[in-house]
C-alpha positions in Angstrom: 13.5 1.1 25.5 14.8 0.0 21.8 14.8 2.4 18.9 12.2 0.2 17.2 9.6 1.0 20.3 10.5 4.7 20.5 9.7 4.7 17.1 6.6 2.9 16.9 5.4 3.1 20.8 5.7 0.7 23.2 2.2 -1.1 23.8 2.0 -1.2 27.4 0.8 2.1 27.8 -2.8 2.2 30.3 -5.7 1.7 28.5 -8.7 4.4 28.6 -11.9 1.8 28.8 -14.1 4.7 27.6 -12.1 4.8 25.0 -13.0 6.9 21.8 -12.2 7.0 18.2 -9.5 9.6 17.7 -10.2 12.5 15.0 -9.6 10.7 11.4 -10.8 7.3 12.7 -14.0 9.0 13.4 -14.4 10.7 10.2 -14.2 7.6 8.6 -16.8 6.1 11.1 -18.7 8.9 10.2 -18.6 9.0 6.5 -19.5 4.7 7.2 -22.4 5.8 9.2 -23.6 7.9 6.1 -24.7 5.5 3.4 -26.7 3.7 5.7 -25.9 0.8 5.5 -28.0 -2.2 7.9 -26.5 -3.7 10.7 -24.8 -6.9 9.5 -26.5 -9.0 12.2 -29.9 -8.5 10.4 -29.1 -10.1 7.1 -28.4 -13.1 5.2 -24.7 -13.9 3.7 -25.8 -12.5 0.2 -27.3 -9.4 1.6 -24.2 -8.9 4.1 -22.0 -8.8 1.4 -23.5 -6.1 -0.4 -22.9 -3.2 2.2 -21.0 -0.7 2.2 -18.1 -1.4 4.1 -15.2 0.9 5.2 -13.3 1.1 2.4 -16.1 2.6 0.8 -16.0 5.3 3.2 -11.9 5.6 2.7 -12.6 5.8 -0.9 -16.0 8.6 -0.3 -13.4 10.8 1.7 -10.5 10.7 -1.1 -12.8 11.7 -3.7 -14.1 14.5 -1.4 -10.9 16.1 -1.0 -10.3 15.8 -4.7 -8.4 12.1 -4.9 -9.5 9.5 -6.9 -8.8 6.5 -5.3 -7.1 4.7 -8.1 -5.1 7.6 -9.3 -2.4 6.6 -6.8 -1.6 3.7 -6.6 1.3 3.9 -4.3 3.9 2.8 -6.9 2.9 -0.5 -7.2 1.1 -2.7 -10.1 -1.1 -5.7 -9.8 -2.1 -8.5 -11.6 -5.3 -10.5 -11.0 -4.6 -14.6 -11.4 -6.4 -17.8 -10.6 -4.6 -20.0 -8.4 -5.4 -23.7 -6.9 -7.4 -24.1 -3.9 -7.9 -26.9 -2.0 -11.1 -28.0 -3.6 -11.3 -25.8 -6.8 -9.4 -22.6 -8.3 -9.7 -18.9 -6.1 -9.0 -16.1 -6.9 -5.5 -14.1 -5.7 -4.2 -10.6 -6.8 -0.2 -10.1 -7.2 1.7 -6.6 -5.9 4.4 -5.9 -7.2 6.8 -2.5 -6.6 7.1 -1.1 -9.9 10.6 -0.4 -9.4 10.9 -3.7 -8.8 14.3 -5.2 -11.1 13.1 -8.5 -12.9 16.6 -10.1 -13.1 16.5 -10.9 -9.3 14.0 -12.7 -6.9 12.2 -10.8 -4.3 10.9 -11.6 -0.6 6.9 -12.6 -0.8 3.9 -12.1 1.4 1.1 -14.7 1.5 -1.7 -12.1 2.5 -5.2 -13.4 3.8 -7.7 -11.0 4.0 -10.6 -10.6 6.3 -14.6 -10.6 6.4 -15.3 -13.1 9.2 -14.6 -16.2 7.1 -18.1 -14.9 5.5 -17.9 -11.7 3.9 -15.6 -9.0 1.8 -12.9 -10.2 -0.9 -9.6 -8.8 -2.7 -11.2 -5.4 -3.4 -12.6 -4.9 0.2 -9.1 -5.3 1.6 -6.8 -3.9 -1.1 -5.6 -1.2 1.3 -3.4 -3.5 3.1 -1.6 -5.4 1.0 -0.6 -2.4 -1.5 1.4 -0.3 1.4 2.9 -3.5 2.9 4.2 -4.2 -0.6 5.6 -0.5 -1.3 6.5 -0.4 2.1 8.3 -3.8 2.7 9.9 -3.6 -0.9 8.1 -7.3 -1.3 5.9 -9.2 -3.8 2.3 -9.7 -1.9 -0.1 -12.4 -2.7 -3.5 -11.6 -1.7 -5.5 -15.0 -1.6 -9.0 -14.7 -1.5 -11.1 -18.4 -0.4 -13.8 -20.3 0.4 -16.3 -18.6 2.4 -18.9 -19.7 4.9 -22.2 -20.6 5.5 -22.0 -22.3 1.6 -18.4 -24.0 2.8 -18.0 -24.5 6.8 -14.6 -24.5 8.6 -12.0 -25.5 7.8 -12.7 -25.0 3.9 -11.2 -21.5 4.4 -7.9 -22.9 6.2 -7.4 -25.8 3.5 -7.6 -23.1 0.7 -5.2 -21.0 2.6 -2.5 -24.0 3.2 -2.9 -24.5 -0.3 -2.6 -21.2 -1.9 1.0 -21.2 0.6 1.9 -24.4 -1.2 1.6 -22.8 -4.4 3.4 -20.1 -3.6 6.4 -22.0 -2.2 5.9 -24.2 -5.4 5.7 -21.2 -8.0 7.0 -17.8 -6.4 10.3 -18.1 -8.9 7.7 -17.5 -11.7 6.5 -14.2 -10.4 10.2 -12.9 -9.4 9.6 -14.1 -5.7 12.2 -16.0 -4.0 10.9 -19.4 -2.6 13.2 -19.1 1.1 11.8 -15.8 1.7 8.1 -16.7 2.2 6.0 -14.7 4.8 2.1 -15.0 6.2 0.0 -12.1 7.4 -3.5 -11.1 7.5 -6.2 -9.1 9.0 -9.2 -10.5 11.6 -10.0 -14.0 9.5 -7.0 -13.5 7.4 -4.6 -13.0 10.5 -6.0 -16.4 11.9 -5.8 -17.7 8.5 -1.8 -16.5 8.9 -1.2 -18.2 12.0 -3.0 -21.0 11.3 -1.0 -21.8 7.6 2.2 -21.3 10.0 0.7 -24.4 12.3 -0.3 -26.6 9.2 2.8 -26.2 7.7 4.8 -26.8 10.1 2.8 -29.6 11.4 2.6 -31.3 7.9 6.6 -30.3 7.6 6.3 -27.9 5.2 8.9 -24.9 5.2 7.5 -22.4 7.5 7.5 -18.9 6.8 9.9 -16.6 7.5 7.7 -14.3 9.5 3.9 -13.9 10.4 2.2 -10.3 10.6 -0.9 -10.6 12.5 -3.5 -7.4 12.0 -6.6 -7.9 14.8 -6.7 -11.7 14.6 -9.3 -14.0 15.3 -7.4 -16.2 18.3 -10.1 -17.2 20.5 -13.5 -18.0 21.5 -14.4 -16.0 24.6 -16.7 -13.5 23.8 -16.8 -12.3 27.7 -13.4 -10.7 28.1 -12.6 -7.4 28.6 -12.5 -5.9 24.4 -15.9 -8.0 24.0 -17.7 -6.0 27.5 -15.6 -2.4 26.1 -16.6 -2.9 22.2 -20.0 -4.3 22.7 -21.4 -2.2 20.3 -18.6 -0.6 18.6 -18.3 0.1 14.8 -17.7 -1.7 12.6 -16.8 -4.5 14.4 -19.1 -5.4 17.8 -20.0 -8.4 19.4 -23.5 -9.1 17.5 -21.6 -9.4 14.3 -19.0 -12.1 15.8 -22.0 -14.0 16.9 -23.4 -13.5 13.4 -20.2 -14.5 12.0 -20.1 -18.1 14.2 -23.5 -18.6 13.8 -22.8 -19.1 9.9 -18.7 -20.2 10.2 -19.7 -23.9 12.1 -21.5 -26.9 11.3 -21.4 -27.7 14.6 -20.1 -25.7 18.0 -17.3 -28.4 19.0 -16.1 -27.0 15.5 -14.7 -23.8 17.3 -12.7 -25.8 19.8 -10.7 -26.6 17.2 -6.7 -25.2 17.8 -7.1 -23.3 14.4 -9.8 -21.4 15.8 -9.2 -21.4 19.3 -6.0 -20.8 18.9 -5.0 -19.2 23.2 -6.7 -22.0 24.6 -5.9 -25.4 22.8 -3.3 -24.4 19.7 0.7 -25.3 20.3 2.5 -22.4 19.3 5.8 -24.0 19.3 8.2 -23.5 16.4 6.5 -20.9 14.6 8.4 -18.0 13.4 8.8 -14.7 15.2 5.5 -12.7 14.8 4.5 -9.3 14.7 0.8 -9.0 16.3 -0.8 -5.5 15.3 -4.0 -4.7 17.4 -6.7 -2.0 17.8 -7.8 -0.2 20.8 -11.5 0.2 19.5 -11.8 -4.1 18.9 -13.6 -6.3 20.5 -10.6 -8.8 19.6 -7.9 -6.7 21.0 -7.9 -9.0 24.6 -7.7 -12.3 22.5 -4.9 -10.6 20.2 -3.2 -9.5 23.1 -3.6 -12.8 24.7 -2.2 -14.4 21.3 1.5 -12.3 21.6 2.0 -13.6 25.1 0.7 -17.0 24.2 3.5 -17.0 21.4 6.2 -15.2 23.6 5.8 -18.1 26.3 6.1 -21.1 23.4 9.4 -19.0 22.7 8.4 -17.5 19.7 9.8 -14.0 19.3 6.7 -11.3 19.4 6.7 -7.9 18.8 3.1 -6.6 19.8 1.8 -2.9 18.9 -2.2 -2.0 20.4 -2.7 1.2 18.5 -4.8 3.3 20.4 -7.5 5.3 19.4 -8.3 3.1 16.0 -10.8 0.8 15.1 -11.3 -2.9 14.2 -10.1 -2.4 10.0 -7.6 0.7 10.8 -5.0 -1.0 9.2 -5.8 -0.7 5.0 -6.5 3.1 5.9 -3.4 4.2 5.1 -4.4 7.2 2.9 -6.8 8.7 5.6 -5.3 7.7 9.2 -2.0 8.4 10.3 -2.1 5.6 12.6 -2.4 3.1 9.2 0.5 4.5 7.8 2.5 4.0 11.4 0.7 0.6 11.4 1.7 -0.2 7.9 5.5 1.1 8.4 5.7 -1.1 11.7 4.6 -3.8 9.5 7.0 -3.9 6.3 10.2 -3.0 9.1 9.2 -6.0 11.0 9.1 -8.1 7.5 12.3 -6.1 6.2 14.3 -7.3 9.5 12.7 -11.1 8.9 13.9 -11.1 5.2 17.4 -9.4 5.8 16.7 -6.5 3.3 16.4 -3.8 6.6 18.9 -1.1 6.6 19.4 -0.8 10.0 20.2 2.7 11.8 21.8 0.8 14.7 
């Protein structure tokens, strides 16, 4: 076993199929449960968007043990800009360490965030993002883009090719350094990830260095062995992916398309090495797990943590769950080692 798995865990460990929230996942689940909101499967786009969501519950807990949630901000500043998309401007947030010297350039994260291709924003997943960018002593780019039903796949994947082309284009003006470019996401945003690193390098683009991959949507198969577990787990189950196609396509041969179903009909060849991070709790665990050995047999280098105990969106938690900060830490070592800035105990 290699220092980096005693460390982190190897994933291979047997899997408990009644599996149950551990202690701080479930006070967040809890504290979710408490405002109420309505199952997202019951409302339209515009209504979805307004509920609570769980980093409102991160945030309730904070102030409830006497933290305001934007008193720390983890030692690192942002700045809100306006970027080109594909078909208009979108919106993207900079992070920056603020010990961070300006006279040299620093590695970069492209960062998608999630919501289903239909829901959430910057805000929603700002969790993320700030610890990989303390963590991984990087610049991160959130993009934010397109969202479905009013623009239908691939309007999200065009903005995200084109928010990585500006960042190739302009990361010197921001302190980033242009050869040290990396994608990663969460759910949506981890397929948007993976799917930037096909684009690219089918339309010969530099690839990035590195791809993190946080619960990605990879497939189409809502029969497989996270979907029957997670049926009706929080705050991801199966109704909500169903909601979540149901608005994504403009028509179901749409899905089939290798960007979407990326296990069965993507070629994985030539991307870079990968880090897949995956939850227990999920019903896309199987098609994450499915992803890693997808990418390990097109000789892509993988390294694959399933972290149980944690739920679909575990990974912006940081400031409540142990296992985000362990999830974040794996993260920013795996980017360190893929920049060359890891100081290696071995």
């Amino acid at each position: 076993m290699s220092i980096i798995d005693k460390l982190f865990g190897a994933s291979d460990k047997p899997r408990d199929t009644r599996a149950k929230p551990d202690g701080p996942m479930q006070k967040v689940l809890d504290e979710l449960a408490s405002f109420g909101g309505k199952p997202i499967e019951t409302l339209s786009p515009a209504e979805a968007r307004q509920q609570p969501t769980p980093t409102d519950a991160v945030h309730s807990l904070l102030r409830k043990a006497g933290k305001e949630p934007k008193s720390d901000d983890l030692g690192v500043k942002t700045t809100d800009i306006t970027i080109p998309g594909a078909a208009g401007p979108i919106q993207a947030r900079i992070y920056k360490p603020h010990d961070h010297s300006e006279d040299k350039l620093h590695p970069v994260v492209v960062y998608f965030h999630g919501g289903g291709f239909v829901i959430a924003d910057l805000d929603v997943y700002d969790g993320g993002p700030r610890g990989v960018s303390r963590m991984a002593d990087a610049i991160v780019v959130s993009v934010h883009y397109r969202q479905a039903p009013e623009h239908h796949f691939p309007a999200a994947h065009d903005d995200a090719l084109a928010a990585y082309r500006w960042v190739l284009d302009n990361a010197q003006s921001f302190n980033g350094d242009p050869q040290k470019v990396a994608v990663m996401g969460e759910s949506a945003g981890g397929n948007l990830a993976i799917g930037v690193s096909m684009m690219a390098r089918d339309a010969g683009l530099p690839t990035p260095v590195h791809q993190v991959l946080v619960y990605p949507v990879a497939g189409v198969d809502m029969d497989n062995e996270s979907y029957r577990e997670n049926a009706d787990a929080k705050p991801l189950n199966k109704p909500m992916m169903k909601w979540f196609v149901k608005h994504i396509f403009e028509n179901e041969a749409d899905a089939q398309d290798p960007r979407i179903n990326i296990v069965e009909n993507a070629d994985l060849t030539d991307l870079p090495d990968s880090t897949v991070i995956l939850a227990e709790i999920d019903p896309l665990r199987t098609e994450g797990e499915l992803l890693a050995d997808r990418l390990e047999q097109a000789g892509v280098g993988v390294r694959h943590k399933t972290f149980h105990g944690s739920t679909h969106e575990f990974f912006g938690m940081a400031m409540v769950l142990p296992d985000a900060m362990a999830a974040q830490t794996f993260a920013a070592h795996e980017l360190k080692r893929a920049f060359g800035t890891a100081i290696l105990p071995f």
